[in-house]
C-alpha positions in Angstrom: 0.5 36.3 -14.4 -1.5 34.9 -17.1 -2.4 38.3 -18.3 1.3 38.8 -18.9 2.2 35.7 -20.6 -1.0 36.6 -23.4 -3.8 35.1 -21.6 -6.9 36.8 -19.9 -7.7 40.2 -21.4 -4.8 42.7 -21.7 -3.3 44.9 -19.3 -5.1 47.8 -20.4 -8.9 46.0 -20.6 -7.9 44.9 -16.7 -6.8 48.4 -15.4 -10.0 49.6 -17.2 -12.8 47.1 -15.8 -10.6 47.6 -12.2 -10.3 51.6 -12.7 -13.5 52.4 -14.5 -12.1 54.0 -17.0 -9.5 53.9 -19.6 -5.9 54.2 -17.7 -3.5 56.5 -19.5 0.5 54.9 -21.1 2.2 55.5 -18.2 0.0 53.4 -15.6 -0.5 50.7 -18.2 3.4 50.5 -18.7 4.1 50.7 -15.0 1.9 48.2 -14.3 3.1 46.1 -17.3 6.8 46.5 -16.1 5.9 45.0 -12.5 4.2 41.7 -14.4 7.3 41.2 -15.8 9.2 41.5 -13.1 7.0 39.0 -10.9 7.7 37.1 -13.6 11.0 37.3 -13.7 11.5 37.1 -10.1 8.9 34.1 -9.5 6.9 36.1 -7.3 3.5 36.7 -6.5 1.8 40.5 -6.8 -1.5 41.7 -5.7 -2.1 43.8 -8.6 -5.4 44.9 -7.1 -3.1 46.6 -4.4 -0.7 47.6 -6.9 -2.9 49.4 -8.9 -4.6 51.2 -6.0 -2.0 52.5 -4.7 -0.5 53.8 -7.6 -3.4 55.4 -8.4 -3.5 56.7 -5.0 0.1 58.4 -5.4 -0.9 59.9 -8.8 -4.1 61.6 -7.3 -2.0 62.9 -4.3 0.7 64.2 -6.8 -2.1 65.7 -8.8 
């Protein structure tokens, strides 16, 4: 949540540090849109989990 509210590193420096390499716009906003909706909801997210398996879909749908 902290990386959402400015703290931390950004969301693209965390997707690349978990990834590897740099994530392209549309799993950075993705993943940016869910932080804000924790946020907005008051609810936790795994985003290590997230991320995974969004990444999982994409390769599947490559």
């Amino acid at each position: 949540m902290a990386i959402a509210m400015g703290a931390g590193i950004s969301v693209t420096d965390f997707l690349n540090r978990l990834l590897g390499h740099e994530p392209d716009a549309s799993l950075v906003e993705t993943v940016t849109m869910k932080l804000e909706q924790a946020k907005a909801d008051g609810e936790p997210v795994d985003l290590e989990a997230y991320v995974k398996q969004l990444t999982s879909w994409q390769q599947e749908l490559a």
